[in-house]
VEXVOVEX-874199 format. One record per residue (C-alpha): residue in three letters; x, y, z. Coordinates in Angstrom, 3 decimals. Layout:
SEBA  resn      east     north        up
SEBA   ALA         X         Y         Z
...
//
This chain:
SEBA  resn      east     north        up
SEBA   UNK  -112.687   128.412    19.943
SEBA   UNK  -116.466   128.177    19.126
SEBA   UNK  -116.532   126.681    15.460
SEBA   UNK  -118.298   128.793    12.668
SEBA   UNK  -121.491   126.775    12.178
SEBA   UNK  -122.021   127.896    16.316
SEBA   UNK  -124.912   130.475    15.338
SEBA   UNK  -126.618   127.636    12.914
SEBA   UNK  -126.681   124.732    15.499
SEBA   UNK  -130.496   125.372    16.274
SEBA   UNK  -131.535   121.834    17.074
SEBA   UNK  -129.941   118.748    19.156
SEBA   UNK  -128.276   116.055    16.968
SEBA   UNK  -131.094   113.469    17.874
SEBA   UNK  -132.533   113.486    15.015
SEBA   UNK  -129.634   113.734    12.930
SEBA   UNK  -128.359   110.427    14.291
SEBA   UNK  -131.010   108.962    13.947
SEBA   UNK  -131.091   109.887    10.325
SEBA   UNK  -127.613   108.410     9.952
SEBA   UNK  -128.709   104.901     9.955
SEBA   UNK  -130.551   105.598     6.768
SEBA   UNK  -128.287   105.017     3.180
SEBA   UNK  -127.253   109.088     2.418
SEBA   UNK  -129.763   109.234    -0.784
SEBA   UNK  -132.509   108.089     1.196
SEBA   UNK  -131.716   110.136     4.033
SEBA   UNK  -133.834   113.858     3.315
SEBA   UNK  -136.755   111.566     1.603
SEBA   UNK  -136.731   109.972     4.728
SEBA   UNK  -137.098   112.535     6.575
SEBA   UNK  -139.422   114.641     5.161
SEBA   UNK  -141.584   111.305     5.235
SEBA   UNK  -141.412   110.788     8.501
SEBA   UNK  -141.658   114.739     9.734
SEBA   UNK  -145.008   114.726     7.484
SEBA   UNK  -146.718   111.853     9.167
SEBA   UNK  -145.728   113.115    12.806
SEBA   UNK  -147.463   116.337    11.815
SEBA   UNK  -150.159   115.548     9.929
SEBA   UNK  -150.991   112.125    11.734
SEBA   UNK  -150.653   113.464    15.160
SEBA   UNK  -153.131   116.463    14.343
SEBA   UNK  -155.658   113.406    12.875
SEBA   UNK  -155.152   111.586    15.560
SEBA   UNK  -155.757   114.146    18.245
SEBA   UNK  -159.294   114.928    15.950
SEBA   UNK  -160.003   111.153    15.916
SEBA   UNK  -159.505   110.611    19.644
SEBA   UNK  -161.276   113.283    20.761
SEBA   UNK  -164.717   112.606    18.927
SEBA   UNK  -165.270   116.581    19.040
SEBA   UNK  -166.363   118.268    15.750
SEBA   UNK  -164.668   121.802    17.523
SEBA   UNK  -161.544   119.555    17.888
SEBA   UNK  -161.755   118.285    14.370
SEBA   UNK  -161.676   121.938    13.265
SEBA   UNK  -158.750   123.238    15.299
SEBA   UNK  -156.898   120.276    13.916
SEBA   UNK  -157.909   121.031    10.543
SEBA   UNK  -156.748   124.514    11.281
SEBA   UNK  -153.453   123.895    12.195
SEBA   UNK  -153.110   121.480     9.405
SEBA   UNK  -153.705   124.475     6.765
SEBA   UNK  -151.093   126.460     8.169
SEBA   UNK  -148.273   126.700     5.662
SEBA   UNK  -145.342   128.476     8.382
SEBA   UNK  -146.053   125.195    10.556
SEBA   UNK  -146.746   122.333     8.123
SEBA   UNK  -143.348   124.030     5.868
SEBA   UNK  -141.256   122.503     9.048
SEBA   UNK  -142.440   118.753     8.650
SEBA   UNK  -142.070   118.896     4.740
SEBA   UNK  -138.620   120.193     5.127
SEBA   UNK  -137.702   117.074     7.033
SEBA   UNK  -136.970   119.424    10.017
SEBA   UNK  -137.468   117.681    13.665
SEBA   UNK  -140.005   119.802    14.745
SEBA   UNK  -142.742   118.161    14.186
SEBA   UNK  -141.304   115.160    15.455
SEBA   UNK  -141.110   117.531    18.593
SEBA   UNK  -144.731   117.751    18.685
SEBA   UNK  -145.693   114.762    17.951
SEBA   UNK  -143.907   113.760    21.421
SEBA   UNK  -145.350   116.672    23.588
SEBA   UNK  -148.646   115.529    22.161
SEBA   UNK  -148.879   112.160    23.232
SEBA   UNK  -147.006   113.729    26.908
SEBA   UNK  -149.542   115.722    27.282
SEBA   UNK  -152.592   112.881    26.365
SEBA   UNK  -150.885   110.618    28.693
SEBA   UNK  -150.342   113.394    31.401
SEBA   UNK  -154.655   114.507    30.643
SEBA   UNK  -155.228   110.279    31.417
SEBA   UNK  -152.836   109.917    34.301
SEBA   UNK  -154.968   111.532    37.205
SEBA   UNK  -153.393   113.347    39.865
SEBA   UNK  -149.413   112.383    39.328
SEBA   UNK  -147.857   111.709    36.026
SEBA   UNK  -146.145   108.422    35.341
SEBA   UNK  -142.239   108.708    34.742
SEBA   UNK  -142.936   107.897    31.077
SEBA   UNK  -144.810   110.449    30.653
SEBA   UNK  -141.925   113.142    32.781
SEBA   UNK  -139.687   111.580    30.328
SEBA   UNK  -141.265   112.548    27.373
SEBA   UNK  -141.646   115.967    28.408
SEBA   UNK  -138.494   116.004    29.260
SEBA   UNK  -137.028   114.844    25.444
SEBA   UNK  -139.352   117.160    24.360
SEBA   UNK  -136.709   120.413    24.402
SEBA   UNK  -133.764   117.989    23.548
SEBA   UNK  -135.735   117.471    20.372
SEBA   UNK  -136.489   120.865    19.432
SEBA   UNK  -135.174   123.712    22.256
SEBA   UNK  -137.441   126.390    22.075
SEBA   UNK  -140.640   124.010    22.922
SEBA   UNK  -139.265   123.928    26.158
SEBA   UNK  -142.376   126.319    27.150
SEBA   UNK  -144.687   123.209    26.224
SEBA   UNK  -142.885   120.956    28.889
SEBA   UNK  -142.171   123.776    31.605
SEBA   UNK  -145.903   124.306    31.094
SEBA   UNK  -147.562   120.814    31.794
SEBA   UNK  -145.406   120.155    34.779
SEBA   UNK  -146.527   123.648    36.344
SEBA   UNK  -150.501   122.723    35.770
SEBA   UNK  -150.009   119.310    37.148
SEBA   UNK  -148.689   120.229    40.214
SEBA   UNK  -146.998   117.217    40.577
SEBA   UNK  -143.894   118.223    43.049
SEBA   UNK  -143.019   114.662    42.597
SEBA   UNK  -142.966   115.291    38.459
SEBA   UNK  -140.934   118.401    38.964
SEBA   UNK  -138.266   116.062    40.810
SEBA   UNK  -137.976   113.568    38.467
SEBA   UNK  -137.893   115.804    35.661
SEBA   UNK  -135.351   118.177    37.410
SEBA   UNK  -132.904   114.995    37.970
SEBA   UNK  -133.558   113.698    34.072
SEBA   UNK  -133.227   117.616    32.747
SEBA   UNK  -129.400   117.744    35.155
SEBA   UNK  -128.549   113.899    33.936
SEBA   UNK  -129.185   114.680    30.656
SEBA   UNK  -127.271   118.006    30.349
SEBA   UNK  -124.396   116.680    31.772
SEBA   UNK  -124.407   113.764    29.487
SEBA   UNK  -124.548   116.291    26.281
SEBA   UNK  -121.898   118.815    28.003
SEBA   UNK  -122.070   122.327    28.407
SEBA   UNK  -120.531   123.073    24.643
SEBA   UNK  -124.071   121.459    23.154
SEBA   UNK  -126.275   124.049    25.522
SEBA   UNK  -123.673   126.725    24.768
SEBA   UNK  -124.380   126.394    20.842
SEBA   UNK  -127.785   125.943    21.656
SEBA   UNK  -128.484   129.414    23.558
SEBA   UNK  -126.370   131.106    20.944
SEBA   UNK  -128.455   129.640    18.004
SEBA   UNK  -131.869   130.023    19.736
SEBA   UNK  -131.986   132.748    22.192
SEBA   UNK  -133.822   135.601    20.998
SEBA   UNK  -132.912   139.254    22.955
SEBA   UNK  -135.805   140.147    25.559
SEBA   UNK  -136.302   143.591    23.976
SEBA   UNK  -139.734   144.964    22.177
SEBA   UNK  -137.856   145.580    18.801
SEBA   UNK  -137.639   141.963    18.456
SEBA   UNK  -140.971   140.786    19.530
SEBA   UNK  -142.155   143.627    17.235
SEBA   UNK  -139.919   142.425    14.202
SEBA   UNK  -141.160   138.842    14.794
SEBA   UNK  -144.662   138.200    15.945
SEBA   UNK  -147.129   140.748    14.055
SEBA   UNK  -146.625   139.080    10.681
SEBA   UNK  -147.049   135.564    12.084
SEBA   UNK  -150.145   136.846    14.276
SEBA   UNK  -152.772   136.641    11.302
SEBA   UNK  -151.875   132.756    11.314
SEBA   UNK  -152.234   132.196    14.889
SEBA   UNK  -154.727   134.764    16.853
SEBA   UNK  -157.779   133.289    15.707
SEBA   UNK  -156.606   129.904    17.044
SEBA   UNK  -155.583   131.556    20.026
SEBA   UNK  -159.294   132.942    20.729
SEBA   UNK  -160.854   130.092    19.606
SEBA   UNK  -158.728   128.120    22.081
SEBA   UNK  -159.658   130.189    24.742
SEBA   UNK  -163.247   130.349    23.640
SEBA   UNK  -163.185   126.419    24.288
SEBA   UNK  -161.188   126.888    27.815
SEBA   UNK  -163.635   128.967    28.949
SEBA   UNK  -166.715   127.301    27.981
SEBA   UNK  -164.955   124.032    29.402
SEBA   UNK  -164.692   126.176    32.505
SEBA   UNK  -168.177   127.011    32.794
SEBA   UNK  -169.428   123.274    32.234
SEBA   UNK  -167.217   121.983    35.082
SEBA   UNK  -168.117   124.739    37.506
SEBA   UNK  -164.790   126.355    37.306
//
């Protein structure tokens, strides 16, 4: 039978087990340490690499948003999440034409760190068009999920899955939208004007 705590298993136990080598008193301190500088250093760092005041402000954005920056200070893995698809997707922006199987790895633990930024890994391996990426990530996605066995993705689709109907996009996303539209049209503000200066 499918134990009681099936509808609250929303994330893998990757972080959890990692958290178990810490002393139990130590353990949320820990965690909410290390969630904080994932978050918060991986936003500096993106501003710092990228030597772009328009950069610096997106970061700074993000930063200031209390429903995102409320996950890392909770000690929740999510941030740890992005932390990882950021420096996939730095490596994959560096790597040229085909990514390196370090960098289809990391997109690949991206999801098995927090499922529902599976969208940020399905994503980056689309753009790249890297049929050879989509092989390699395929195999590692199958290894891996067979490894975990089918109980973990069961609990996981039962925790996570949302229903596709409009009530619950409407029930969900207008009173997050104030946070994130602007972003949104700044970002694709930036995309286009990136566009434009490459002759796209």
């Amino acid at each position: 039978d499918v134990p009681p705590s099936n509808s609250f298993v929303t994330y893998p136990p990757l972080f959890a087990w990692v958290l178990s080598f810490v002393p139990a008193n130590g353990a949320l301190v820990t965690a909410r340490i290390v969630c904080s500088l994932a978050w918060f250093g991986t936003l500096g760092a993106v501003a710092w690499r990228s030597r772009r005041i328009e950069v610096a402000f997106a970061a700074a954005f993000v930063a200031g948003i209390w429903v995102l920056a409320n996950f890392a200070m909770l000690g929740r893995p999510d941030s740890i999440a992005g932390a990882v698809g950021a420096l996939a997707l730095w490596r994959a922006s560096r790597s040229g034409r085909r990514l390196d199987p370090l960098t289809i790895a990391l997109f690949v633990l991206v999801p098995w760190i927090k499922p529902t930024m599976i969208g940020l890994s399905i994503g980056a391996l689309v753009v790249s068009r890297d049929r050879r990426a989509w092989a390699i990530a395929a195999g590692l996605a199958v290894v891996s999920a067979a490894v975990a066995g089918p109980r973990l993705f069961q609990h996981m689709v039962q925790s996570n899955a949302q229903p596709f109907a409009l009530s619950a996009w409407l029930e969900q996303v207008p009173a997050r939208l104030p946070f994130f539209a602007p972003l949104f049209a700044w970002s694709a503000w930036l995309g286009r004007k990136e566009r434009i200066a490459f002759g796209g």
